[in-house]
C-alpha positions as CSV (number, residue, x, y, z in Angstrom):
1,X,90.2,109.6,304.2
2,X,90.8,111.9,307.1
3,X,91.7,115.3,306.3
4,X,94.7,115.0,309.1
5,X,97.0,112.6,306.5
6,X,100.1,112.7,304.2
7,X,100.1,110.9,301.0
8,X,103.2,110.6,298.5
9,X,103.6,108.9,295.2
10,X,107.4,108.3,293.3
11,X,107.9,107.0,289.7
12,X,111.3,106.6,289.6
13,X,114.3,104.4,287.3
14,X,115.6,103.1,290.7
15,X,114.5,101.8,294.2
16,X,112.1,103.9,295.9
17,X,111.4,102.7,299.3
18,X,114.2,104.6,300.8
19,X,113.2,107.7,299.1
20,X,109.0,107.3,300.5
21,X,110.3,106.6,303.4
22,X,111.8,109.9,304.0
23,X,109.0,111.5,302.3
24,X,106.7,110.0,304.8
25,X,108.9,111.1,307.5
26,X,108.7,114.5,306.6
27,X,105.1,114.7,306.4
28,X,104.2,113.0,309.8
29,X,103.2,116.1,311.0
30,X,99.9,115.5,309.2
31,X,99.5,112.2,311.0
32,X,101.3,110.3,313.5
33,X,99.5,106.8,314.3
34,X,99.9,104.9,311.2
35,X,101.8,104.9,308.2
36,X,102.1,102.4,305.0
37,X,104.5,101.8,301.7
38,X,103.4,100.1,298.7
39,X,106.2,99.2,295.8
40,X,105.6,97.7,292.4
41,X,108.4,95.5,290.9
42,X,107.5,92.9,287.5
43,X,103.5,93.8,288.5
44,X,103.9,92.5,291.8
45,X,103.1,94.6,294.9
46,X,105.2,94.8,297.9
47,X,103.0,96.3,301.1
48,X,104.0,97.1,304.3
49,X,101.7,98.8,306.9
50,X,101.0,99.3,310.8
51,X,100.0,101.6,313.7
52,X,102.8,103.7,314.6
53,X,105.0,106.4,314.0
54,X,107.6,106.0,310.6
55,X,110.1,104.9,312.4
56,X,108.6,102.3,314.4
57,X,106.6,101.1,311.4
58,X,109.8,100.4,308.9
59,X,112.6,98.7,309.9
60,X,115.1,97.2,307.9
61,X,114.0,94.2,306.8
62,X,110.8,95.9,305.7
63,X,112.6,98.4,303.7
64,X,114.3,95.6,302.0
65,X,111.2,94.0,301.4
66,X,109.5,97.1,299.8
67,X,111.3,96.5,296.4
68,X,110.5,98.5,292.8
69,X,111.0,101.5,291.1
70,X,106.8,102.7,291.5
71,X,105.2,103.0,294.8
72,X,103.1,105.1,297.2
73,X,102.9,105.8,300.8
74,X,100.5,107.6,303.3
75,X,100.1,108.2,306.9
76,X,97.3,109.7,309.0
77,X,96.1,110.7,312.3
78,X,93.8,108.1,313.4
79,X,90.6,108.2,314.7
80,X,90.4,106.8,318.4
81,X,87.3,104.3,317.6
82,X,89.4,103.0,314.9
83,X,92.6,103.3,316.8
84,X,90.8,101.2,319.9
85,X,90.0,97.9,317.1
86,X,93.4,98.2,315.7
87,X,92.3,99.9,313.0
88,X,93.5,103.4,311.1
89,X,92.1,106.2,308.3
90,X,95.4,105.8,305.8
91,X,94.3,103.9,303.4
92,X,97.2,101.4,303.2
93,X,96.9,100.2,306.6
């Protein structure tokens, strides 16, 4: 993983997505070009991850999508080869 990245994890007895969402926000500054949430709900896993900033990454209906009371999120500064195949470091995207 690159060393320029933000990684959270919540265990909680309600919905998380909102609350890894604002985690992530908080640690963009340790990367900026893609971010990515995964939930756990009945041993299912919800996913949702792209290139971009938080906020243009997660909208609502991904948020509502993202459903469970377990989940993690990252995001990381990209490397530009990656970046140019539409790829990135974070390991959920």
């Amino acid at each position: 993983m690159s060393e320029l990245c933000g990684i959270v994890g919540i265990a909680g007895k309600s919905p998380v997505n909102q609350e890894l969402y604002d985690a992530l926000t908080m640690l963009q500054h340790r990367g900026q070009d893609a971010a990515g949430i995964v939930t756990v709900q009945d041993g299912r896993l919800f996913l949702r991850k792209d290139n971009g900033m938080v906020r243009d990454v997660f909208h609502t209906r991904h948020m509502l999508r993202l459903v469970g009371n377990f989940g993690i999120g990252s995001n990381a500064l990209s490397y530009r080869r990656l970046v140019k195949f539409g790829r990135s470091t974070t390991f959920l995207c």
